[in-house]
C-alpha positions in Angstrom: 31.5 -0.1 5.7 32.8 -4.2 5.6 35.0 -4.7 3.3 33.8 -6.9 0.4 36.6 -9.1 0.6 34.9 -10.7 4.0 31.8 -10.5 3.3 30.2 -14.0 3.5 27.8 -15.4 1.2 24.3 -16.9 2.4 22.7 -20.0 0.8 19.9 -19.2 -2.0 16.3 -20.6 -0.7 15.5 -22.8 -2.9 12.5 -22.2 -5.0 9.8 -25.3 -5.2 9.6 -27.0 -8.8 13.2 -26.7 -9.0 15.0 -29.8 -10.1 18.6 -29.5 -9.3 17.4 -28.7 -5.8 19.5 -31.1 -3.4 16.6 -33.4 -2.0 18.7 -33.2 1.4 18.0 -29.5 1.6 16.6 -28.5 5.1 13.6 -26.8 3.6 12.8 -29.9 1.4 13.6 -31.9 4.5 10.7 -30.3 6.5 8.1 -29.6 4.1 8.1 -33.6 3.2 7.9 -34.2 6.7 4.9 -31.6 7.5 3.2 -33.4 4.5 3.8 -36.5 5.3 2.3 -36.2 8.7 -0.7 -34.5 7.1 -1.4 -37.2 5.0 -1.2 -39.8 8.3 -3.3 -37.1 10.3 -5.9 -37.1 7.5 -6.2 -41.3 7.8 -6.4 -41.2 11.5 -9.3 -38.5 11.2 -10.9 -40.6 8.8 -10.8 -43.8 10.8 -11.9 -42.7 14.0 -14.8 -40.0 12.1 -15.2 -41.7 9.1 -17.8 -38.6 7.8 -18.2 -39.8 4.4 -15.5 -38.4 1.5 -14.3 -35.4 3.3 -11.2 -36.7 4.3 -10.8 -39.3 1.4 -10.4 -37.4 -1.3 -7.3 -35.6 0.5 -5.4 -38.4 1.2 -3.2 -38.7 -1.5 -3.0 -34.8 -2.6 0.1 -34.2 0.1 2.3 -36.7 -1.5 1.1 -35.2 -4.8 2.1 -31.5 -3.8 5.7 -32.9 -2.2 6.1 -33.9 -6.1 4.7 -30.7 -7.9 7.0 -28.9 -5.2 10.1 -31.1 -4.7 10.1 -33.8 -7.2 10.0 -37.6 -7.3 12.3 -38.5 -4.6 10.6 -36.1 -2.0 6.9 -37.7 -3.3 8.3 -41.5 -2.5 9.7 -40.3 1.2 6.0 -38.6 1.8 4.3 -41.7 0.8 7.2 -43.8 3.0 7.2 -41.9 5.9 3.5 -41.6 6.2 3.0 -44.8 5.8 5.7 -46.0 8.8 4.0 -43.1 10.7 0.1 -44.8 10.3 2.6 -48.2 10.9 3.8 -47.2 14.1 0.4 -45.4 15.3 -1.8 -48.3 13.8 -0.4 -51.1 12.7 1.3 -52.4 9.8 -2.0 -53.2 7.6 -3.2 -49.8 8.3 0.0 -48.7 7.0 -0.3 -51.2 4.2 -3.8 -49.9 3.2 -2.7 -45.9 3.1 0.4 -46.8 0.9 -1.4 -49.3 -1.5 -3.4 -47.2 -3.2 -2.8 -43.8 -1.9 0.5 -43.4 -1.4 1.2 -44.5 -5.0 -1.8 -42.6 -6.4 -0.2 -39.0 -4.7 3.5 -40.3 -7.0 1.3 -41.3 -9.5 -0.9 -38.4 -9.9 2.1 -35.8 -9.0 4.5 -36.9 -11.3 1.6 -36.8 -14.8 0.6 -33.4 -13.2 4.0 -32.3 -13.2 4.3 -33.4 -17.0 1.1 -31.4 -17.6 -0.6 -34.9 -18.6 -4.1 -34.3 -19.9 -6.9 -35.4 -17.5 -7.9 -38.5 -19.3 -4.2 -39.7 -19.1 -4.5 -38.6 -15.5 -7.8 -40.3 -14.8 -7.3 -43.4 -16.4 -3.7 -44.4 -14.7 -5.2 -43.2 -11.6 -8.2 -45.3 -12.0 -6.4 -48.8 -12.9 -3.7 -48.0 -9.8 -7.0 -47.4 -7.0 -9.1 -50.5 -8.9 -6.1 -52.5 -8.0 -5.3 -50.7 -5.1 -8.8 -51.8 -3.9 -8.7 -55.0 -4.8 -5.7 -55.4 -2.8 -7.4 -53.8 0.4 -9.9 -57.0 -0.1 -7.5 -59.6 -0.3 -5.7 -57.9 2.8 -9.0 -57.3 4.7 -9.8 -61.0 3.6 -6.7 -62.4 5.2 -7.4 -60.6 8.5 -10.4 -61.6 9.2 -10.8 -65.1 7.8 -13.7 -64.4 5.5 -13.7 -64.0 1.6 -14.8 -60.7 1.1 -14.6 -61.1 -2.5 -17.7 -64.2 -2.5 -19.7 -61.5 0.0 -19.5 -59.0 -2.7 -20.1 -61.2 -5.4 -23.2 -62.2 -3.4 -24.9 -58.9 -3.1 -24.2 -57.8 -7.2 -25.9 -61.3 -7.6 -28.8 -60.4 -5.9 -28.9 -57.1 -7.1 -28.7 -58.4 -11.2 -31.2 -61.0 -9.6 -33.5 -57.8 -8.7 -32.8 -55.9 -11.8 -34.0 -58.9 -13.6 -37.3 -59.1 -12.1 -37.9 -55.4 -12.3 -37.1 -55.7 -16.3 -39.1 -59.4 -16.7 -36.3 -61.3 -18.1 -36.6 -64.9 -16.5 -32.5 -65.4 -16.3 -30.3 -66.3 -13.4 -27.3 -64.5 -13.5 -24.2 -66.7 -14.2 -21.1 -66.1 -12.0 -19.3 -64.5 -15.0 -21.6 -62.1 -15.4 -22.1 -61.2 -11.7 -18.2 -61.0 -11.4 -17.6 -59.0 -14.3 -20.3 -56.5 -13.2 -18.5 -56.6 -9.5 -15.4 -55.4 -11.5 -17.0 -53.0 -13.6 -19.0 -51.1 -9.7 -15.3 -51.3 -8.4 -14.4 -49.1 -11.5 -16.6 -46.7 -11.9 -15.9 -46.1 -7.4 -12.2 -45.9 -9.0 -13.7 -43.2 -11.5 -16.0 -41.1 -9.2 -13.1 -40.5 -6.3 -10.2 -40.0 -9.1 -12.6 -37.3 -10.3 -13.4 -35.7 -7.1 -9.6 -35.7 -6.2 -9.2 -34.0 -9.6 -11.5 -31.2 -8.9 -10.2 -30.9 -5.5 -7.0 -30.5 -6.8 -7.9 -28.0 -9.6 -8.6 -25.9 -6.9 -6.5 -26.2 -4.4 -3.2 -26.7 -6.3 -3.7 -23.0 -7.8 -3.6 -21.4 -4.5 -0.4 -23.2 -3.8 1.2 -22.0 -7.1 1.4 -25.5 -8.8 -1.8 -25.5 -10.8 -2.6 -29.2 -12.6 -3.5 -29.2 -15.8 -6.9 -27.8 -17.4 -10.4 -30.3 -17.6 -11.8 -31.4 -20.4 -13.7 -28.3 -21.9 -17.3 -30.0 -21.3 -16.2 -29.9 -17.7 -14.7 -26.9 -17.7 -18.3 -25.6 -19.2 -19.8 -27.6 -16.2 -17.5 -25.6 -13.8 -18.1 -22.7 -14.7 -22.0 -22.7 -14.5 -21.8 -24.3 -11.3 
């Protein structure tokens, strides 16, 4: 039998969710860099087969597990190094338009799942940070391509109020106030629908990985379980 004396001692594994963790860690190393390629693999998919939400809703849960598992710093290198990934293989406005919103919303969303933040705390920073986020993909898309995608929009909520009025018999033209603010209020409720879809994504999927988010409201809790 070895004598104790030279016996030598192997490095503890570190265990995910633990904060004095050294972020340099090999383990932590690789897992941020699997996820952060998952996250550039799902935006590829979903530019070249763009088959509705599918892919979408995904693209910010990696960065949002590298938190739940590793903590801040590993969260802001998945959202970095994804997004100089999709800058390398695409172009820096591709990049650009992964990182602003999504690669904040996966920090965002991490971190207030992390401090067990109740869904409408969840949902309603994650729907201010994607309404800006999108209006920031406008302005960038704008600049592109030389066209103010902003006055096309407003153009089309115009003529849909216009429509709206006709159907309901009220002889008003809507005034650009009006159609802008209702532009504002579409992009929202978008903002709304896909931060709720990500949240019931990750309800289910974070429990499997051992770092379940927080519980629904109960009305949609009651909703899930009839469903």
């Amino acid at each position: 039998m070895a004598d104790p004396v030279f016996r030598t001692s192997q490095p503890k594994s570190p265990s995910p969710g633990d904060a004095s963790i050294d972020p340099r860690h090999p383990r932590v190393m690789v897992e941020t860099a699997f996820l952060a390629s998952t996250s550039a693999l799902l935006w590829i998919l979903n530019f070249y087969f763009p088959i509705g939400p599918l892919f979408r809703m995904l693209f910010a849960l990696p960065t949002a597990i590298a938190y739940l598992r590793w903590g801040k710093r590993a969260a802001w290198m998945t959202a970095i190094v994804a997004s100089l990934l999709l800058g390398v293989l695409m172009g820096p406005p591709r990049s650009l338009q992964f990182l602003i919103p999504f690669g904040f919303l996966g920090v965002l969303l991490g971190g207030l799942w992390r401090a067990k933040a109740s869904w409408a705390v969840s949902l309603g920073w994650g729907v201010l940070l994607t309404t800006v986020g999108l209006f920031f993909q406008t302005a960038l898309v704008s600049l592109l391509l030389g066209t103010n995608l902003w006055l096309y929009l407003n153009q089309q909520v115009r003529g849909l109020l216009g429509w709206v009025f006709e159907k309901l018999g009220i002889l008003l033209d809507p005034t650009l106030e009006a159609v802008q603010l209702v532009a504002v209020v579409l992009i929202a409720v978008q903002a709304f629908l896909y931060l709720l879809l990500v949240h019931l994504v990750a309800l289910l999927l974070m429990e499997r990985l051992g770092h379940p988010i927080p519980d629904p409201p109960p009305w949609l809790q009651a909703l899930i379980d009839e469903g």
